[in-house]
C-alpha positions in Angstrom: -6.3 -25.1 -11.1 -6.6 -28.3 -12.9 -8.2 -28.3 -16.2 -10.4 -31.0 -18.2 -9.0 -32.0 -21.7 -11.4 -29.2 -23.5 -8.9 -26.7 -22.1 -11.9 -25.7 -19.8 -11.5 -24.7 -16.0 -12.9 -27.2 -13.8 -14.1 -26.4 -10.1 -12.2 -27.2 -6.7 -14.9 -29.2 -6.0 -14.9 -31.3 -9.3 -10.9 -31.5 -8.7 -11.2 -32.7 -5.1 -14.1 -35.8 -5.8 -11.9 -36.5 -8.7 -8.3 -36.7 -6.6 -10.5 -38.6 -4.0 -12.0 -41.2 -6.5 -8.7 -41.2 -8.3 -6.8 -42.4 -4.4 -9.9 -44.4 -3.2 -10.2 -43.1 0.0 -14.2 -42.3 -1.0 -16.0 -39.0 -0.4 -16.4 -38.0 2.8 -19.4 -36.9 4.8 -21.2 -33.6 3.6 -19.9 -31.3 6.4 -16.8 -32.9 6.2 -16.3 -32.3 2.6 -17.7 -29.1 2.9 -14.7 -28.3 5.6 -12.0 -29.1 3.1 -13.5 -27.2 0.4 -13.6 -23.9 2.8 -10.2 -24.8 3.8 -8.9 -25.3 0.3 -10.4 -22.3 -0.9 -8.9 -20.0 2.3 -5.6 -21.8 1.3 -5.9 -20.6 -2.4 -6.8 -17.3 -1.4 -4.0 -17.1 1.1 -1.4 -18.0 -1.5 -3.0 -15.3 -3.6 -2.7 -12.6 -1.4 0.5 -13.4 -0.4 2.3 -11.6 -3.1 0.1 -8.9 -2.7 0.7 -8.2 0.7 4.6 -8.6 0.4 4.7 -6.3 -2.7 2.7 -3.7 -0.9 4.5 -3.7 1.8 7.8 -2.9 -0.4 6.3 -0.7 -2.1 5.5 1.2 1.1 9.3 1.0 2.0 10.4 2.2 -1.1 8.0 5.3 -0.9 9.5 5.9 2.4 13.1 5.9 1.3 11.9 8.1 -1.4 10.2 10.4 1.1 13.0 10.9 2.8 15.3 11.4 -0.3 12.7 14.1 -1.4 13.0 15.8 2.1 16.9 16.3 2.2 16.5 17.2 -1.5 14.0 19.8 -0.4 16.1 20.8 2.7 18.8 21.5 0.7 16.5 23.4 -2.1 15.4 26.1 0.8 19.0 25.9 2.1 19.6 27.3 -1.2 17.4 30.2 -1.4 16.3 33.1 0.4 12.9 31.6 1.8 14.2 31.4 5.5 15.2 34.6 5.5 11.9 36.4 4.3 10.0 34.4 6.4 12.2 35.7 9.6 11.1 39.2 8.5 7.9 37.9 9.5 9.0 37.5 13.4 11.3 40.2 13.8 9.7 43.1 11.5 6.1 42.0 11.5 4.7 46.2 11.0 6.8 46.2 7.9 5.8 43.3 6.7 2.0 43.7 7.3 2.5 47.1 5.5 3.9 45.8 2.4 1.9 42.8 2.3 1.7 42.1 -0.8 5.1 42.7 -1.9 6.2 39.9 0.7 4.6 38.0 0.0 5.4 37.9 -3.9 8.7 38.0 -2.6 8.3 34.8 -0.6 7.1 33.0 -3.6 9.3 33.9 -6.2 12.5 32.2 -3.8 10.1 29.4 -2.9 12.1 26.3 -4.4 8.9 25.0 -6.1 10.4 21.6 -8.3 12.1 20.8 -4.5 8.0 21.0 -3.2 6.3 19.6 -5.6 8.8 16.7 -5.2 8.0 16.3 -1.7 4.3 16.9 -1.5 4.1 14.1 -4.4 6.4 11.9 -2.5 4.4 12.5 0.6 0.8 11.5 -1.2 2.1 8.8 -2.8 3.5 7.6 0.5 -0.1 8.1 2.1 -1.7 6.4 -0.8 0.8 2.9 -0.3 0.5 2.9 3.5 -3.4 2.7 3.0 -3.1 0.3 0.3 -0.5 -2.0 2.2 -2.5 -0.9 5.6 -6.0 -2.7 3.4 -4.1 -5.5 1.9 -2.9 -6.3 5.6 -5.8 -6.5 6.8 -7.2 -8.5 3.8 -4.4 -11.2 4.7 -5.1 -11.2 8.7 -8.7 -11.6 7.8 -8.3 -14.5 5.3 -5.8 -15.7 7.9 -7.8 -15.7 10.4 -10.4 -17.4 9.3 -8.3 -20.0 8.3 -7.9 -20.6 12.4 -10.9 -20.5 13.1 -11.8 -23.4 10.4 -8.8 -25.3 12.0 -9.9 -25.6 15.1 
């Protein structure tokens, strides 16, 4: 945006009548000027949100790789431990296991690999939380884009 020699902002509008009075091509009718403003303004909203919607949308992949790195990580974590096997006891000694309850399932906790979780549950919110904000700022962009269209035509 241009600005006046006080330092001061000045409006698109101000900006266009003065580029138009500066070329002499003379101001245009009022719905006719009105059109370029709107289309000016989408235009400067588009550029805008362009950046936006491009760094969302890498932000998105990156919590995807990430996602994936913390479910091998947490693979390997129950690989590691005994988890699998208490929770078999489960399906093939299920009187046992219903007798001693509580004692399972203390046991199943203490081998839980709980870093290993935590890293994939907050790998998995995060990734929630960017795929809504990219799935928003998408549909900000389509919006602004399409109503640049329909200005167009």
């Amino acid at each position: 945006m241009q600005t006046a020699q006080d330092n001061k902002p000045i409006s698109l509008e101000v900006a266009l009548k003065k580029h138009l009075s500066q070329n002499r091509l003379g101001q245009p009718s009022g719905q006719l000027f009105g059109n370029i403003l709107s289309r000016l303004e989408i235009e400067k909203e588009l550029r805008a949100q362009k950046p936006k919607t491009w760094g969302a949308a890498a932000l998105v992949l990156g919590s995807l790789v990430l996602l994936v790195v913390a479910f091998n990580v947490s693979w390997q974590a129950f690989g590691q431990t005994q988890t699998f096997r208490y929770l078999s006891l489960l399906f093939t000694d299920f009187k046992t296991v219903m007798d001693n309850w509580q004692d399972y399932g203390f046991s199943v906790l203490e081998t839980l690999p709980l870093g290993a979780m935590a890293f994939l549950l907050g790998s998995a919110i995060a990734s929630l939380f960017l795929i809504d904000l990219s799935a928003r700022q998408i549909k900000n962009f389509r919006k602004l884009s399409h109503a640049e269209h329909s200005h167009s035509h």
